[in-house]
C-alpha positions as CSV (number, residue, x, y, z in Angstrom):
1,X,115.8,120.3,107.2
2,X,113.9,122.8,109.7
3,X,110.8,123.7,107.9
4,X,109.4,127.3,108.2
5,X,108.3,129.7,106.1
6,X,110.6,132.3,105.1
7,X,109.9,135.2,102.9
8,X,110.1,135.3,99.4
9,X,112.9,137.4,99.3
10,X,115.1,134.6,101.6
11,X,114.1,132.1,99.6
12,X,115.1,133.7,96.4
13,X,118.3,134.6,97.7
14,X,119.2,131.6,99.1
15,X,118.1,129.8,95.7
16,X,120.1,132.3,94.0
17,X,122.9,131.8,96.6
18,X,122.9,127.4,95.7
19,X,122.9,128.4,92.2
20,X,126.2,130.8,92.2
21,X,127.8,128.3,94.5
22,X,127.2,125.7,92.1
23,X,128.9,128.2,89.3
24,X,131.4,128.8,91.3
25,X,132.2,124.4,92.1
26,X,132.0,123.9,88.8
27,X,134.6,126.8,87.9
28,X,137.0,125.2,90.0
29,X,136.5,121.8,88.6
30,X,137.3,123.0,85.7
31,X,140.2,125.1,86.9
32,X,141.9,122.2,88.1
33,X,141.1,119.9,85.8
34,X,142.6,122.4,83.2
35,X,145.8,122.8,85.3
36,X,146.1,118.6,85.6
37,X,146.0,118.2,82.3
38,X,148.5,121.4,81.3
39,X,150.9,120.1,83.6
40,X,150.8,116.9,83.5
41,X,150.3,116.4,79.4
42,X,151.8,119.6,78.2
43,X,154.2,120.0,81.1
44,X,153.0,123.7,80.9
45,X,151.3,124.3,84.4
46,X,149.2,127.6,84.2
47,X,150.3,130.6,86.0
48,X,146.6,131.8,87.0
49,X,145.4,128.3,88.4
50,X,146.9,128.8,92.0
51,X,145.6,132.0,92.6
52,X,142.0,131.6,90.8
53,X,141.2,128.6,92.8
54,X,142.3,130.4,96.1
55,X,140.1,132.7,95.0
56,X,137.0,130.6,93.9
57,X,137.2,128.1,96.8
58,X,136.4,131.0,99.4
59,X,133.5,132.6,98.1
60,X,132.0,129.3,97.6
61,X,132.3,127.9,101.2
62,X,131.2,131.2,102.6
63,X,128.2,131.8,100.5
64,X,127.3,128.2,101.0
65,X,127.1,128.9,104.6
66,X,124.4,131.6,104.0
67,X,122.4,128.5,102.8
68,X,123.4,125.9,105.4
69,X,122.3,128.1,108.3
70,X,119.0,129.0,107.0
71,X,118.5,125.4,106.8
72,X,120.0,124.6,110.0
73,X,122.8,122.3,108.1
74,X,125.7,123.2,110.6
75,X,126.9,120.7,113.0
76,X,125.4,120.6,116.0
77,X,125.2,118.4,119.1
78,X,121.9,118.4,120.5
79,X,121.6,115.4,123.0
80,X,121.6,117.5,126.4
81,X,119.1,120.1,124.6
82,X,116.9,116.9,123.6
83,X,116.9,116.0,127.1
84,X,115.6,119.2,128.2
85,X,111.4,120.0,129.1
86,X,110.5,122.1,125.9
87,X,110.5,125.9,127.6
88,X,114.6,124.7,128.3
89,X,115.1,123.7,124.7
90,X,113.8,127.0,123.4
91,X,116.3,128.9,126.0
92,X,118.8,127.1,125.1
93,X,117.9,127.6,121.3
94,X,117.6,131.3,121.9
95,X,120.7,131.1,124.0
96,X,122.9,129.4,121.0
97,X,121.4,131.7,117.7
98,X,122.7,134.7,120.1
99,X,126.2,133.1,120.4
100,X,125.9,132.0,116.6
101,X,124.7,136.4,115.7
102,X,127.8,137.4,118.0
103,X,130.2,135.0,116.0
104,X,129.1,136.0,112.9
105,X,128.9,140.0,113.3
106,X,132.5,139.7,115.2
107,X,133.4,137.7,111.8
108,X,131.5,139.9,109.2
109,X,133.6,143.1,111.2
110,X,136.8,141.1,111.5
111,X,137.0,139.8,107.9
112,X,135.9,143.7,106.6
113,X,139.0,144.9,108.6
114,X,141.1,142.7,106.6
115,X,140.2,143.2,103.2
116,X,140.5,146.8,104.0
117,X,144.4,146.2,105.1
118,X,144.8,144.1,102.1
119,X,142.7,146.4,99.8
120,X,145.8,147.5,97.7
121,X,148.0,144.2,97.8
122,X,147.7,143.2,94.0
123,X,147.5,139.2,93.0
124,X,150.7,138.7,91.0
125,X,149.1,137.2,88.6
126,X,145.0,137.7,88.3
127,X,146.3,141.4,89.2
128,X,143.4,142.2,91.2
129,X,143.1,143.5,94.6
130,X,143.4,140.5,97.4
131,X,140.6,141.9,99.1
132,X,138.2,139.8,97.1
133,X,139.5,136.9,99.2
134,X,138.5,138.0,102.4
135,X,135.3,140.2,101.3
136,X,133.4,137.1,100.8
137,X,133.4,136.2,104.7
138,X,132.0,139.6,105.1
139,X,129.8,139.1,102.6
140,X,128.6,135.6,104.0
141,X,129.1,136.2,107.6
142,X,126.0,139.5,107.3
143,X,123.3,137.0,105.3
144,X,124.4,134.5,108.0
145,X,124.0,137.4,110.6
146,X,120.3,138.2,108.9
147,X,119.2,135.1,108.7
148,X,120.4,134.1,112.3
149,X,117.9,137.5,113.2
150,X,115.2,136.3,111.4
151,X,115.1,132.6,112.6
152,X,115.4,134.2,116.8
153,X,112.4,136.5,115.6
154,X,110.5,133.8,114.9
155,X,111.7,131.2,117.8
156,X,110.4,134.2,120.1
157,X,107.3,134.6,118.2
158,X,106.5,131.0,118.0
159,X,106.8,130.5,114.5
160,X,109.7,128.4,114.3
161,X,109.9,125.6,117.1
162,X,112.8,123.6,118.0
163,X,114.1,121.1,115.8
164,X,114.0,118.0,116.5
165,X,116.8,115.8,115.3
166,X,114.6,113.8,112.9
167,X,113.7,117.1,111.5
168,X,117.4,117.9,110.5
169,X,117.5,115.6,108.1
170,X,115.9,114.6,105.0
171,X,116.1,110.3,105.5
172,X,112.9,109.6,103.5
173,X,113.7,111.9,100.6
174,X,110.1,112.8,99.9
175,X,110.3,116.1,99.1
């Protein structure tokens, strides 16, 4: 993992964030394990399953990605950057966080528009408003936008060099 120093409030969010995600996993283990069991011992399947797990699933893959971007988790192939004198690895750096902040605001405006279309479409049987399926990219795509900000701010400043590809990656486990 890319090690800097992020406020306290980043870090708290982003343990906060792991934690809910791992409420939210465990929800849907359950959910389904439930619904297995109902339909497959009890020939009863449960009418909420569906619609609760594609509810669940989202918020946890998008808040999840809050987390992965602060610690630069995402997939990314750096062998042309690595092959780069340092000033061109830190412009191509730059270069990729302000694709990745475009993405993610066009995303974060994108996903808003929809769950404002969708606002008043009920779920048949959860009967709530299907805009809670596509609020959490909105959600998720404006702490990815922030944290994106915050880790250019400090690439320009100097605080936050580039990583390396050893850095990406825990292999020792020592912390």
């Amino acid at each position: 993992m890319v090690k800097y120093k992020a406020p306290k409030v980043i870090e708290y969010s982003i343990k906060s964030i792991n934690f809910v995600t791992g409420i939210i996993m465990i929800l849907l283990t359950l959910v389904v394990f439930i619904e297995v069991l109902s339909r497959y011992l009890f020939k009863l399947p449960l009418a909420y399953s569906g619609e609760l797990t594609s509810l669940l699933f989202p918020w946890m893959i998008f808040l999840a990605a809050i987390a992965v971007t602060k610690d630069e988790g995402h997939l990314s192939i750096n062998y042309f950057r690595n092959l780069m004198p340092k000033l061109g690895q830190k412009i191509a750096l730059i270069i990729t966080k302000l694709i990745m902040i475009y993405f993610s605001v066009f995303m974060a405006i994108s996903s808003y528009q929809l769950s404002e279309v969708v606002a008043n479409q009920v779920m048949p049987m959860l009967r709530i408003s299907r805009m809670w399926l596509y609020i959490s990219a909105t959600i998720a795509f404006v702490g990815v936008t922030i944290i994106l900000i915050y880790q250019l701010v400090l690439i320009a400043t100097n605080k936050m060099e580039v990583p390396r590809e050893e850095d990406l990656y825990d292999l020792d486990h020592d912390s």
